[in-house]
N, CA, C and O atoms as a GROMACS GRO file, in nm:
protein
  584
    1UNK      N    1   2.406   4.698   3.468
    1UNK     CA    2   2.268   4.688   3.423
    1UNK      C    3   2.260   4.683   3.270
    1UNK      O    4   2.190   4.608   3.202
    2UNK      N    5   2.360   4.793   3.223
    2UNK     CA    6   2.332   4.768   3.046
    2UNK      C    7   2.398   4.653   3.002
    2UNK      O    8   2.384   4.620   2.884
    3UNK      N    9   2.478   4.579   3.086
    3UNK     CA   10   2.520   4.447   3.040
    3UNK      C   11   2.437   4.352   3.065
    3UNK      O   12   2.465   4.264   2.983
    4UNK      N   13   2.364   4.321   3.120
    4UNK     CA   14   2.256   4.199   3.157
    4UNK      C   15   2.135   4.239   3.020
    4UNK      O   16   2.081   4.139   2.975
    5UNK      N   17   2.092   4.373   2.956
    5UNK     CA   18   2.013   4.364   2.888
    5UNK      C   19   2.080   4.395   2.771
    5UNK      O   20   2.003   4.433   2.683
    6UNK      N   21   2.207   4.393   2.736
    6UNK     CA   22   2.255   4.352   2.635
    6UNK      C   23   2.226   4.179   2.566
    6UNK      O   24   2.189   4.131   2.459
    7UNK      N   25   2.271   4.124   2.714
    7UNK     CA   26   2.287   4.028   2.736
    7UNK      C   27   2.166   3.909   2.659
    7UNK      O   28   2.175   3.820   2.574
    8UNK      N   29   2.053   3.970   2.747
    8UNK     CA   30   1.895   3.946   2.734
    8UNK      C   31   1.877   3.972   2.576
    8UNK      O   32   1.802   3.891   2.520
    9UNK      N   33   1.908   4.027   2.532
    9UNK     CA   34   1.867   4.073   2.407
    9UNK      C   35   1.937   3.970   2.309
    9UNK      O   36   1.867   3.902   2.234
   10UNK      N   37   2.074   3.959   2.309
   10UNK     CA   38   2.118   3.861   2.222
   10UNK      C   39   2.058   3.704   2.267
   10UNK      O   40   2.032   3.618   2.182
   11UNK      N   41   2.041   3.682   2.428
   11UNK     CA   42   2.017   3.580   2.440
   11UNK      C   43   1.874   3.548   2.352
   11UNK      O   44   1.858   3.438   2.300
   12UNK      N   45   1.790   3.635   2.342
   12UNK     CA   46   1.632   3.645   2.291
   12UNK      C   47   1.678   3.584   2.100
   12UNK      O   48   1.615   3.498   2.038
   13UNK      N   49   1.787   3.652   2.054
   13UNK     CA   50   1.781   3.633   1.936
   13UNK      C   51   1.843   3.535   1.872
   13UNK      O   52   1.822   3.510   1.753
   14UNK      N   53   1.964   3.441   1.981
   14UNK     CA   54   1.934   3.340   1.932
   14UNK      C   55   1.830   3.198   1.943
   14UNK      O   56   1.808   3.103   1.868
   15UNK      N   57   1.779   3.241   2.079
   15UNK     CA   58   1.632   3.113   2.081
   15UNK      C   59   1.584   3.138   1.982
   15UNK      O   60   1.553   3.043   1.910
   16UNK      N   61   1.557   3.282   1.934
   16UNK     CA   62   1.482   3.307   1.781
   16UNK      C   63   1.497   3.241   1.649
   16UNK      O   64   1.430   3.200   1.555
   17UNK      N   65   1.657   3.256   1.704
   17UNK     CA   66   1.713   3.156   1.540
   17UNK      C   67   1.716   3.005   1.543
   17UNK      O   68   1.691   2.938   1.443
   18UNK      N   69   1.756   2.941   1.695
   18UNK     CA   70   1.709   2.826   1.688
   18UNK      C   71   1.550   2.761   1.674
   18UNK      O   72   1.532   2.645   1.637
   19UNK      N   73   1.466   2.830   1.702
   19UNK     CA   74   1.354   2.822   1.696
   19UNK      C   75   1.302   2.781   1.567
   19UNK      O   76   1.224   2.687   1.545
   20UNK      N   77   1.382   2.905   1.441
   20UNK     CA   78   1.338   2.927   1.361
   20UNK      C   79   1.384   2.775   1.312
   20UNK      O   80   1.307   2.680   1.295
   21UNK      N   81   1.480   2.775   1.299
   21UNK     CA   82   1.617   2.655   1.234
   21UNK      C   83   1.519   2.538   1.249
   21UNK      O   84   1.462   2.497   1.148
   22UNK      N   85   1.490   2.467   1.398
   22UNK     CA   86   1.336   2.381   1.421
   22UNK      C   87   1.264   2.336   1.334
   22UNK      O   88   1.251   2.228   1.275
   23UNK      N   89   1.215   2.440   1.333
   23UNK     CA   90   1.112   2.458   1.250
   23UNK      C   91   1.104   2.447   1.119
   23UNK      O   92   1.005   2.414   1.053
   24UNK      N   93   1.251   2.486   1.069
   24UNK     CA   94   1.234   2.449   0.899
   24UNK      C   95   1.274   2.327   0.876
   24UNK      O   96   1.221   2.287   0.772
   25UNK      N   97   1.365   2.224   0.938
   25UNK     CA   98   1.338   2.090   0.928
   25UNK      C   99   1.267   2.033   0.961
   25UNK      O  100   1.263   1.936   0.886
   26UNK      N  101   1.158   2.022   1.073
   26UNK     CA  102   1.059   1.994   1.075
   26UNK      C  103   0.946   1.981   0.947
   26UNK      O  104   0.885   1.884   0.901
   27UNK      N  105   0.947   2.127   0.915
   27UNK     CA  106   0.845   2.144   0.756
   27UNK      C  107   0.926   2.072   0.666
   27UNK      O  108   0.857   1.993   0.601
   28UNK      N  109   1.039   2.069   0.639
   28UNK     CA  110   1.122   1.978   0.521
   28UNK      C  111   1.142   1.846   0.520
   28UNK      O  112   1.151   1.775   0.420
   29UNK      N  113   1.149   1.816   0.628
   29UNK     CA  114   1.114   1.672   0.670
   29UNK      C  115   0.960   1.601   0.631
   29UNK      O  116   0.948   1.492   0.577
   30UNK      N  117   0.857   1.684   0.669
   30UNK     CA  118   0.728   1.663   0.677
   30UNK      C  119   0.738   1.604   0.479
   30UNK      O  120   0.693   1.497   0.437
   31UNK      N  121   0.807   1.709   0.396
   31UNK     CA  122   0.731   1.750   0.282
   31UNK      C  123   0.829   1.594   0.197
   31UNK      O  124   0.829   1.582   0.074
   32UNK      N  125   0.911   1.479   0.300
   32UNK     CA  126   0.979   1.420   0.219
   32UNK      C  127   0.935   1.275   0.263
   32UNK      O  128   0.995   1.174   0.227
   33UNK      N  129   0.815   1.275   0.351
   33UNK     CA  130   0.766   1.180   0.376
   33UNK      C  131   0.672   1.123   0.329
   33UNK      O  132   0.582   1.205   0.310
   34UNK      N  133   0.641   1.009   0.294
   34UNK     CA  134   0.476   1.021   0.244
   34UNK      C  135   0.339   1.041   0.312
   34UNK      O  136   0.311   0.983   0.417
   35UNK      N  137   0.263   1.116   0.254
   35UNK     CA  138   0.113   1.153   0.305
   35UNK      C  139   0.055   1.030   0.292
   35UNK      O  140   0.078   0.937   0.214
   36UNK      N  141  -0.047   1.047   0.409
   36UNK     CA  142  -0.152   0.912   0.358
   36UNK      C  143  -0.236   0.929   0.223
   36UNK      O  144  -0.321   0.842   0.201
   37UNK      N  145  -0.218   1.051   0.112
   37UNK     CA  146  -0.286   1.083   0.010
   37UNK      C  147  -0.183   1.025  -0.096
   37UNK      O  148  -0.212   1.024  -0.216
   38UNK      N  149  -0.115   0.998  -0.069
   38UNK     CA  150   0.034   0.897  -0.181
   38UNK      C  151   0.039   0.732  -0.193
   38UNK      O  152   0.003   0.656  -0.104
   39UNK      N  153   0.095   0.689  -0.334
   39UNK     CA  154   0.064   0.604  -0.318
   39UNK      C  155   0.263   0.571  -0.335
   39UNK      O  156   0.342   0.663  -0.357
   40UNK      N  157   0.303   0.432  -0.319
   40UNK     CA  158   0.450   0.436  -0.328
   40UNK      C  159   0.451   0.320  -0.442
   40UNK      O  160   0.373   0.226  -0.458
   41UNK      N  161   0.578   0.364  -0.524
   41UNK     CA  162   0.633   0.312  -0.623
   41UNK      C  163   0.758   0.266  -0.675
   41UNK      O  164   0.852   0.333  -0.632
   42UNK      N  165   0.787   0.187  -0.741
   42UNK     CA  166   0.955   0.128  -0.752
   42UNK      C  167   0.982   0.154  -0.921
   42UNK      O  168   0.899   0.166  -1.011
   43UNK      N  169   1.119   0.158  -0.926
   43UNK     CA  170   1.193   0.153  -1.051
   43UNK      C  171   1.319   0.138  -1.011
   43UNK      O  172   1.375   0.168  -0.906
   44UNK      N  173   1.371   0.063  -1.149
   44UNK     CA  174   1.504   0.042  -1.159
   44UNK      C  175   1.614   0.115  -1.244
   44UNK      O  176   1.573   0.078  -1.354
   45UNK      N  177   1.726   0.193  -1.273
   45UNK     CA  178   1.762   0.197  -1.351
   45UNK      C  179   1.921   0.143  -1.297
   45UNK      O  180   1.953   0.080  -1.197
   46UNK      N  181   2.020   0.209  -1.434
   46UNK     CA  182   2.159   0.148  -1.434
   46UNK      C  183   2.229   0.247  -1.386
   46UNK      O  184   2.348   0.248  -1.356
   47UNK      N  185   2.079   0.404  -1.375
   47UNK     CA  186   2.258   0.514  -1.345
   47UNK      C  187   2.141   0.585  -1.291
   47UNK      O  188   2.036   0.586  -1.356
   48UNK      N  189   2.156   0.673  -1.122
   48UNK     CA  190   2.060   0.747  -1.118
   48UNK      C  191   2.133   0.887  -1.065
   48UNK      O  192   2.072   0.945  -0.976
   49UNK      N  193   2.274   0.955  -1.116
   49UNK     CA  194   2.316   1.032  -1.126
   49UNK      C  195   2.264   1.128  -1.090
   49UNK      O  196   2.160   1.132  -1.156
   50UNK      N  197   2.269   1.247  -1.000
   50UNK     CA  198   2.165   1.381  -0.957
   50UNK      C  199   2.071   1.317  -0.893
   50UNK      O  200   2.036   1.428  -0.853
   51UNK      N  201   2.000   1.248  -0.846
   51UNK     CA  202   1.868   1.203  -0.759
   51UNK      C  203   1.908   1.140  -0.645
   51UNK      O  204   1.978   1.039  -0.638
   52UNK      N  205   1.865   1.198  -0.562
   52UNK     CA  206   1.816   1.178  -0.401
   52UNK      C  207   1.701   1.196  -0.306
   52UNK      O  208   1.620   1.282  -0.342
   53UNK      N  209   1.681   1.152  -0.223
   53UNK     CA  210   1.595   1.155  -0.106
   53UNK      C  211   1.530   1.303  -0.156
   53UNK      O  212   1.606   1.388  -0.203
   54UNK      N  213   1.426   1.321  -0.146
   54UNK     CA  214   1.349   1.453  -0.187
   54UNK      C  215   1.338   1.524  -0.312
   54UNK      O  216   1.291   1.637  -0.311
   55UNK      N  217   1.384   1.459  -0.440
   55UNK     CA  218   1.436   1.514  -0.538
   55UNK      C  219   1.214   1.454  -0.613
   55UNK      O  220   1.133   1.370  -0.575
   56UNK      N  221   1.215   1.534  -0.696
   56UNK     CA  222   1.104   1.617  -0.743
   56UNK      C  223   1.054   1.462  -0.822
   56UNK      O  224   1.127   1.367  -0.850
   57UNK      N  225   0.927   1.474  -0.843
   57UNK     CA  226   0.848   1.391  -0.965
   57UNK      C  227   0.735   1.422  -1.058
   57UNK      O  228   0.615   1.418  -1.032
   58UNK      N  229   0.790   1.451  -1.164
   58UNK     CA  230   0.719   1.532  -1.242
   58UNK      C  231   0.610   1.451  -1.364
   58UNK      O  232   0.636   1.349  -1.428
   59UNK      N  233   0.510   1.516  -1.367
   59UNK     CA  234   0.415   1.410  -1.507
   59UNK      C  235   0.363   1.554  -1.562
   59UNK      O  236   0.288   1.630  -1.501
   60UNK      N  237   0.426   1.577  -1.707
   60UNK     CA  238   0.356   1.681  -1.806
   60UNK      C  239   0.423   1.816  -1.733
   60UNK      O  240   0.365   1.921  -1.762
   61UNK      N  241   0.544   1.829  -1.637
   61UNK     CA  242   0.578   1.945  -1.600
   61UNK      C  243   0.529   1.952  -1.480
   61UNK      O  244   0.602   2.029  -1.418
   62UNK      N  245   0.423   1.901  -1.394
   62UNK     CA  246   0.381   1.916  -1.271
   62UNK      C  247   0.452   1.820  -1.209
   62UNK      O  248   0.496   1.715  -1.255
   63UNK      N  249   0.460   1.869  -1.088
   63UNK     CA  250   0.548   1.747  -1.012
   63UNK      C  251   0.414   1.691  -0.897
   63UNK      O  252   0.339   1.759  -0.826
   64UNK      N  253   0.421   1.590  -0.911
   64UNK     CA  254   0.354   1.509  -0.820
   64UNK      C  255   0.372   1.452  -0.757
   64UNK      O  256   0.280   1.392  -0.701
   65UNK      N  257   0.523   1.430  -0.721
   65UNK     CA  258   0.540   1.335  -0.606
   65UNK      C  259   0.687   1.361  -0.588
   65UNK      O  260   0.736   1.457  -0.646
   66UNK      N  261   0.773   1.274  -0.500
   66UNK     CA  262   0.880   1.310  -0.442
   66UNK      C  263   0.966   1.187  -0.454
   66UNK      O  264   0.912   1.077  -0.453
   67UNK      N  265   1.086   1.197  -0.465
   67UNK     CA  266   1.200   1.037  -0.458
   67UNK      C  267   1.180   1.006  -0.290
   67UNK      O  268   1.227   1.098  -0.222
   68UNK      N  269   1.129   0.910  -0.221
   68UNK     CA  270   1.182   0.853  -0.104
   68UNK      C  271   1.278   0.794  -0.028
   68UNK      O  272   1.315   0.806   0.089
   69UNK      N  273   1.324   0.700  -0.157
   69UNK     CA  274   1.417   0.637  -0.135
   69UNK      C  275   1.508   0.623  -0.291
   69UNK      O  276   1.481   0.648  -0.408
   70UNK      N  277   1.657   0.555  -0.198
   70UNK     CA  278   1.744   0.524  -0.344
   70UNK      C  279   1.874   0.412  -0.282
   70UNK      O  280   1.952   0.431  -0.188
   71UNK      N  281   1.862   0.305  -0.364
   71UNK     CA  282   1.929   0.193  -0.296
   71UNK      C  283   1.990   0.083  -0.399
   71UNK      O  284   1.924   0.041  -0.494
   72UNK      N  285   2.097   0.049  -0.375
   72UNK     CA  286   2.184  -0.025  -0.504
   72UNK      C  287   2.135  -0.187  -0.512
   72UNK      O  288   2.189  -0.250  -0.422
   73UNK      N  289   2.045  -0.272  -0.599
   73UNK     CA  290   2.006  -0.381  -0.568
   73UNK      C  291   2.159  -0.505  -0.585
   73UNK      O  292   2.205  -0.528  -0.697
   74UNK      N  293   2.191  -0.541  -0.517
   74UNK     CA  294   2.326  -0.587  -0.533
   74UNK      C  295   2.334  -0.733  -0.592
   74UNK      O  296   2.437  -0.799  -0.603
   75UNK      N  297   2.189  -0.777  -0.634
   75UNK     CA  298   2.177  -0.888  -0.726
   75UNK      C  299   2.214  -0.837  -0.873
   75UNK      O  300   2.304  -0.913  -0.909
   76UNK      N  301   2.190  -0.750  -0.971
   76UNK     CA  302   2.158  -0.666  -1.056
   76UNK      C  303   2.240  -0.554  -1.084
   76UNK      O  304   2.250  -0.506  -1.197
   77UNK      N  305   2.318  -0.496  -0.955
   77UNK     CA  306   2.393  -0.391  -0.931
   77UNK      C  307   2.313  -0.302  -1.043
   77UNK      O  308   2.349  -0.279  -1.158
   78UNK      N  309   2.195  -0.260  -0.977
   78UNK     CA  310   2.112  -0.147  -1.026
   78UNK      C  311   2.065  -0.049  -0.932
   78UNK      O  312   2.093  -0.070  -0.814
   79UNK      N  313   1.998   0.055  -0.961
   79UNK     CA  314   1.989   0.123  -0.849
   79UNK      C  315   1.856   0.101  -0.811
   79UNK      O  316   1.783   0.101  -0.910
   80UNK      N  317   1.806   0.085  -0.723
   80UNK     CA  318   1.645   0.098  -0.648
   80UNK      C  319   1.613   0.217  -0.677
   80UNK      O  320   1.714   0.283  -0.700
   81UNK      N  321   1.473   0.304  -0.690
   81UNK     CA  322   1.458   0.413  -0.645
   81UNK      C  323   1.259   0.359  -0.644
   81UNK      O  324   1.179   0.317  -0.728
   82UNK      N  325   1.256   0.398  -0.479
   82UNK     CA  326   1.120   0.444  -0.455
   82UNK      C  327   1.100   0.578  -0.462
   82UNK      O  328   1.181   0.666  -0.432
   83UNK      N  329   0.937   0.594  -0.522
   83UNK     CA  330   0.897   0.743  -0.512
   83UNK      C  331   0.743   0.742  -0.448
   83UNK      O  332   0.693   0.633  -0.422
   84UNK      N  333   0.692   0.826  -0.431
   84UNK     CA  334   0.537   0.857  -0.385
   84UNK      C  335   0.499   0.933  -0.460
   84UNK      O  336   0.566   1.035  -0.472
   85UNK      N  337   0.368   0.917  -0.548
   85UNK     CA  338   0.300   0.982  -0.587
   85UNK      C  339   0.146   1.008  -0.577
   85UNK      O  340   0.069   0.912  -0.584
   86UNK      N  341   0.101   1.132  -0.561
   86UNK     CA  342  -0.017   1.118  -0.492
   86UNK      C  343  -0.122   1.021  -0.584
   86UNK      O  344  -0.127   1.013  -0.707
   87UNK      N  345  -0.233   0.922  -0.446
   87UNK     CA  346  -0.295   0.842  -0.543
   87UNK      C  347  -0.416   0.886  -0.580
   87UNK      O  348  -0.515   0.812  -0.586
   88UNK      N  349  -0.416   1.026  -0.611
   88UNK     CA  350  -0.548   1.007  -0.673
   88UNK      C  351  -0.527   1.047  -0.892
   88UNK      O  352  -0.614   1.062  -0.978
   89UNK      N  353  -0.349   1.049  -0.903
   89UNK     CA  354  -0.314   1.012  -1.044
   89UNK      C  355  -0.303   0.888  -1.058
   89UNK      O  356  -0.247   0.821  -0.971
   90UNK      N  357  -0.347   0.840  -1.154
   90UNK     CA  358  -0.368   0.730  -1.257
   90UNK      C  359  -0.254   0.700  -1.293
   90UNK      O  360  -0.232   0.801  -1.361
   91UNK      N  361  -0.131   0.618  -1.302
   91UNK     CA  362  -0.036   0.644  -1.408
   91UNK      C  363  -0.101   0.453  -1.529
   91UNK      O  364  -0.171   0.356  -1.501
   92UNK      N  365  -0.051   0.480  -1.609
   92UNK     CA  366  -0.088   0.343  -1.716
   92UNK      C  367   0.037   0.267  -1.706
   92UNK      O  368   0.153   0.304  -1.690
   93UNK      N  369  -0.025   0.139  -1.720
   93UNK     CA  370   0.107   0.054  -1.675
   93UNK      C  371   0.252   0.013  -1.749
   93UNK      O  372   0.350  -0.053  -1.716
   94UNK      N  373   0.207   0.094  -1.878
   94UNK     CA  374   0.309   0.089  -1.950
   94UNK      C  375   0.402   0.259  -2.025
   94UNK      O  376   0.446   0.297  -2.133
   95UNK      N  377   0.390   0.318  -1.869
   95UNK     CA  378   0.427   0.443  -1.881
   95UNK      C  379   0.583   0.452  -1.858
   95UNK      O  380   0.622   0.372  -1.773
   96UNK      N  381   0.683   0.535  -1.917
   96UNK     CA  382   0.811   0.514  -1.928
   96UNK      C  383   0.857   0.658  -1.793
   96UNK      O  384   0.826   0.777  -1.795
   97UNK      N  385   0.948   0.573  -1.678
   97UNK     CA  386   0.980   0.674  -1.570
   97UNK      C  387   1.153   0.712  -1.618
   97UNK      O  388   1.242   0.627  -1.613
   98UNK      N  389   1.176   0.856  -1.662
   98UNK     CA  390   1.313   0.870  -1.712
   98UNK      C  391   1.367   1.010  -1.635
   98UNK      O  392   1.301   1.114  -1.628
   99UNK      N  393   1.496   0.991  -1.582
   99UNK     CA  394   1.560   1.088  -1.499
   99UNK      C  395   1.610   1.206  -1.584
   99UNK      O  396   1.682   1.174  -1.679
  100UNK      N  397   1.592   1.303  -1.569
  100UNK     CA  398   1.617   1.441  -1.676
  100UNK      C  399   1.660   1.523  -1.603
  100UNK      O  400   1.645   1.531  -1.481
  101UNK      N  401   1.736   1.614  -1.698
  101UNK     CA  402   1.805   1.753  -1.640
  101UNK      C  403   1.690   1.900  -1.714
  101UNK      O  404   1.638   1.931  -1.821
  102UNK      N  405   1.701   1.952  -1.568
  102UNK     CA  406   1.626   2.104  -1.572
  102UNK      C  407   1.697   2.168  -1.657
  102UNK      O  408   1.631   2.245  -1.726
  103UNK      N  409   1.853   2.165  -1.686
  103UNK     CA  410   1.900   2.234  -1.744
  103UNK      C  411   2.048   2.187  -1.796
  103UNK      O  412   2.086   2.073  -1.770
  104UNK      N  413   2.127   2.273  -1.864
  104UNK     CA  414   2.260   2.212  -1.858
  104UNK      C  415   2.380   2.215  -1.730
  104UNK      O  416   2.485   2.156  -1.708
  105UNK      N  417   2.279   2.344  -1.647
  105UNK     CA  418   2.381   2.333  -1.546
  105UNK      C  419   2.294   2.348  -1.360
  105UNK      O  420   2.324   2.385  -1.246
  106UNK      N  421   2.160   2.283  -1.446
  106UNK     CA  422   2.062   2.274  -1.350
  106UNK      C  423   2.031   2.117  -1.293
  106UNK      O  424   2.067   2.032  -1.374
  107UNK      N  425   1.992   2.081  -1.210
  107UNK     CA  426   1.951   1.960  -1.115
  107UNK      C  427   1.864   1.855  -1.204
  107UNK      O  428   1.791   1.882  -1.299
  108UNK      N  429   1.886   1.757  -1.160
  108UNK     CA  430   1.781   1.656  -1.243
  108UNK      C  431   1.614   1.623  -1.155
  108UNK      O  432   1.582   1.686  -1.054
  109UNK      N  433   1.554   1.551  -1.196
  109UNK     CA  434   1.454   1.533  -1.165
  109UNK      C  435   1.405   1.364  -1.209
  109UNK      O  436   1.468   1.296  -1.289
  110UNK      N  437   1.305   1.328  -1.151
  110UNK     CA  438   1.241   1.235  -1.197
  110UNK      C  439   1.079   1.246  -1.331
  110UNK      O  440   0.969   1.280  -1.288
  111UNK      N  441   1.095   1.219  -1.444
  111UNK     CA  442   1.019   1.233  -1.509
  111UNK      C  443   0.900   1.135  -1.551
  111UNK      O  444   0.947   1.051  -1.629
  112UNK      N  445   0.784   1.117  -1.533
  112UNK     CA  446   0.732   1.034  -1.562
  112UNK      C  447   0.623   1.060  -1.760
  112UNK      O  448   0.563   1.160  -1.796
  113UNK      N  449   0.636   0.965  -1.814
  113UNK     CA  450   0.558   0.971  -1.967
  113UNK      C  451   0.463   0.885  -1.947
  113UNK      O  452   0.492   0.769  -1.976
  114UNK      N  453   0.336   0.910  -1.897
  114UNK     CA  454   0.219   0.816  -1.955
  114UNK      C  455   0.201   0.763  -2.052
  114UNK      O  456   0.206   0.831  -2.155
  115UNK      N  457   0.166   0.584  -2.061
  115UNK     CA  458   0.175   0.528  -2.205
  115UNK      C  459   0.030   0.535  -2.213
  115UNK      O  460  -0.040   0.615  -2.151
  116UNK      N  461  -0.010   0.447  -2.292
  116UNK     CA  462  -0.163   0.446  -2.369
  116UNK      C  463  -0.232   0.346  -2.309
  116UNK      O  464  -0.345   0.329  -2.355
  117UNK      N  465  -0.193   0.261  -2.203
  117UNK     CA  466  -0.256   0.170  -2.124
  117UNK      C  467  -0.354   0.190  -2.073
  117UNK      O  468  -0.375   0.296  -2.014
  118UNK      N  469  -0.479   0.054  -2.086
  118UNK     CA  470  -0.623   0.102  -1.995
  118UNK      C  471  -0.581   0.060  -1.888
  118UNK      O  472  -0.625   0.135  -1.801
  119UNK      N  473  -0.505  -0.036  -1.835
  119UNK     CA  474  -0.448  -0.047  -1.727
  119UNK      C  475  -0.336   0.000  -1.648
  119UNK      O  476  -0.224   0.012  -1.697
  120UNK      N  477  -0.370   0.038  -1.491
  120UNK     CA  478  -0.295   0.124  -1.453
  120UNK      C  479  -0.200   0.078  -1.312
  120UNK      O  480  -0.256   0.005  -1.231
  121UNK      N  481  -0.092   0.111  -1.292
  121UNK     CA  482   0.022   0.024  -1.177
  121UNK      C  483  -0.081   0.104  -1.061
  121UNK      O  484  -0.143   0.209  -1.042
  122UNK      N  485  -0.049  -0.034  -0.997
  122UNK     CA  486  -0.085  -0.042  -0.872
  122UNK      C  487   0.015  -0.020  -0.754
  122UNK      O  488   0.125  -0.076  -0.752
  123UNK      N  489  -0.037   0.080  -0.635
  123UNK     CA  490   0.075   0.111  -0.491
  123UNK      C  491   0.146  -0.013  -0.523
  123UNK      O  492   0.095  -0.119  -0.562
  124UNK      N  493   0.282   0.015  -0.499
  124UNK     CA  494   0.391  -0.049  -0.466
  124UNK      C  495   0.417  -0.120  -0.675
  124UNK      O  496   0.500  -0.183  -0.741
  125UNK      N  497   0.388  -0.105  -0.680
  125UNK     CA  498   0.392  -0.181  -0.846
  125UNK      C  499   0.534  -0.098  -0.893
  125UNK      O  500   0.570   0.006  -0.837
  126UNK      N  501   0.608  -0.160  -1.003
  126UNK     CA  502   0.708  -0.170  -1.041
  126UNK      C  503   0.712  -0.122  -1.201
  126UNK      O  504   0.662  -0.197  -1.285
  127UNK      N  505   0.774   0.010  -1.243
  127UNK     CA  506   0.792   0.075  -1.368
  127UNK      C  507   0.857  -0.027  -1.425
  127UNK      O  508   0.964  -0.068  -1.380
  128UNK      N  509   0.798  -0.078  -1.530
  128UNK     CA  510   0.890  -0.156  -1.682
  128UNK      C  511   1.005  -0.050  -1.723
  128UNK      O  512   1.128  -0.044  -1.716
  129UNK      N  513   0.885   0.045  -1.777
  129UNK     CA  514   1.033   0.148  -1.887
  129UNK      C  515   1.090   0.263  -1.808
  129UNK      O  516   1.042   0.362  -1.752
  130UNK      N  517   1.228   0.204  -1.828
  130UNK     CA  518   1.313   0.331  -1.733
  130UNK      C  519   1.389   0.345  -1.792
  130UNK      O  520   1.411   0.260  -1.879
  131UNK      N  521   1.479   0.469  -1.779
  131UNK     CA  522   1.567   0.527  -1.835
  131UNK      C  523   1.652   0.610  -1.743
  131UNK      O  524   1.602   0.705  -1.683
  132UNK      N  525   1.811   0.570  -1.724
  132UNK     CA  526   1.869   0.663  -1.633
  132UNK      C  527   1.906   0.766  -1.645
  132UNK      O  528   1.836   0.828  -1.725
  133UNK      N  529   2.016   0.842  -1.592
  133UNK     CA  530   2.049   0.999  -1.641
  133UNK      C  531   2.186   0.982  -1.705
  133UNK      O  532   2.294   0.924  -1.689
  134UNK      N  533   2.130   1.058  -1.779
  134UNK     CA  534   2.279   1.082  -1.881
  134UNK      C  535   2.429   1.144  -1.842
  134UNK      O  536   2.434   1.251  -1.782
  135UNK      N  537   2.510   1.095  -1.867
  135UNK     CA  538   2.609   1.180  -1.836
  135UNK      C  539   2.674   1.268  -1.929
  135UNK      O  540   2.711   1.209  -2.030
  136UNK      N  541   2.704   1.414  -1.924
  136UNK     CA  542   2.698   1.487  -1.980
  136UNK      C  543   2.832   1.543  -2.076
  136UNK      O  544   2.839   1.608  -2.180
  137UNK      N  545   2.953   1.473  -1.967
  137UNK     CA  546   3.082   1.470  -1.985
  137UNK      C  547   3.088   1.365  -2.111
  137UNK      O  548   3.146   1.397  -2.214
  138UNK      N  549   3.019   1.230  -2.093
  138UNK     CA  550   3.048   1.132  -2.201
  138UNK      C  551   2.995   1.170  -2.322
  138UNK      O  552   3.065   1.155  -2.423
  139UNK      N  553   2.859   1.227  -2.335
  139UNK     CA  554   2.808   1.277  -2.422
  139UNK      C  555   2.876   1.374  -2.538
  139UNK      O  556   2.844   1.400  -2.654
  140UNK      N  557   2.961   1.406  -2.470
  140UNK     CA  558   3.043   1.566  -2.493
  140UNK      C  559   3.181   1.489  -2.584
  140UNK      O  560   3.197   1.509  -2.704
  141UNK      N  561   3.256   1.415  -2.515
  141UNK     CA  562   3.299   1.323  -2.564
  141UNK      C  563   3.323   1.205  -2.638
  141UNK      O  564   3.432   1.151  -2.653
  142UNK      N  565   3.175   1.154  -2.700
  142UNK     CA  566   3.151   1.110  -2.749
  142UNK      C  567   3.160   1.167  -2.938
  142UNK      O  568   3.215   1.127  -3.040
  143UNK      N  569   3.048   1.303  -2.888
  143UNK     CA  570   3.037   1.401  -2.965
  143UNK      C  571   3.130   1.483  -3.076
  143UNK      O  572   3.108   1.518  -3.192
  144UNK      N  573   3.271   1.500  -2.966
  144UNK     CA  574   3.417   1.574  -3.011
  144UNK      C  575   3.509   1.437  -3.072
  144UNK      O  576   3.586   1.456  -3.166
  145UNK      N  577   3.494   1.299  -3.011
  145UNK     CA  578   3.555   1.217  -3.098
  145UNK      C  579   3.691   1.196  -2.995
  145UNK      O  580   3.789   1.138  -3.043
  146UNK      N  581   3.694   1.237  -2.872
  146UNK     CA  582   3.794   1.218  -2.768
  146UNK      C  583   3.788   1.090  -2.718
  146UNK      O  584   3.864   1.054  -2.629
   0.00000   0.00000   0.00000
C-alpha cells in the first residue's frame, strides 16, 4: 500500500512538471510570433553576429518589437533579417537599424535610430541604413596592432 502511494505521488509530480514545461513554450512561442498589433519589417546587413529568432528590438532603450526571422540572401550573400514592430510606432524612413551589444560580455540586440523624416516605412518596407555587429576579437586586434 505505501508503495502504490509513493508511487501516486511521484507520478502526480511529474505530470506537474510536464505540464508546467507545456506551458512555458507555449507562452514563448506565443511572445515570438507576430500579434495582429505588429507591423513586419526587412533589413539587410553584412554580419548579424549574436541575433536570432526572438532576439529584442529596441527604439530609445524600449524594445518594441522582436527579430522573426534571419536568412542569408544568396544573391548579395547578406543576411536577411525580418523583425515586427508594433504598428502603432511611427519609424521615419530614413531611420538607421544597427545591431549592438548590451555589454562586453552581454548579448546583442537590434537597435533602431529614428531619422528626421516626415515620411515614414511602411509594413513590410525595407531599412536603407544598417549597420552590422561588430566583432570584438577584430576590434581588439586591430587596436594592439596584431
Amino acid at each position: 500500500m505505501k508503495g502504490q502511494i509513493l508511487e501516486s505521488i511521484i507520478g502526480a509530480f511529474v505530470l506537474v512538471v510536464a505540464v508546467w514545461f507545456v506551458f512555458s513554450v507555449v507562452i514563448k512561442t506565443e511572445n515570438i510570433l507576430p500579434r495582429q498589433n505588429d507591423s513586419t519589417y526587412h533589413a539587410s546587413f553584412f554580419d548579424v553576429s549574436g541575433i536570432r529568432i526572438g532576439t529584442e528590438v529596441k527604439l530609445a532603450g524600449v524594445i518594441v518589437g522582436k527579430v522573426v526571422g534571419v536568412s542569408l540572401d544568396t544573391q548579395t550573400y547578406s543576411a536577411k533579417v525580418s523583425l515586427v514592430i508594433d504598428s502603432e510606432i511611427k519609424i521615419p524612413d530614413d531611420s538607421e537599424i544597427i545591431i549592438a551589444s548590451e555589454s562586453l560580455l552581454g548579448g546583442n540586440f537590434v537597435s533602431i535610430t529614428p531619422g528626421g523624416s516626415d515620411v515614414f516605412l511602411e509594413p513590410n518596407d525595407k531599412f536603407t541604413f544598417t549597420q552590422g555587429s561588430i566583432n570584438l576579437n577584430n576590434l581588439l586586434q586591430k587596436f594592439t596592432g596584431n
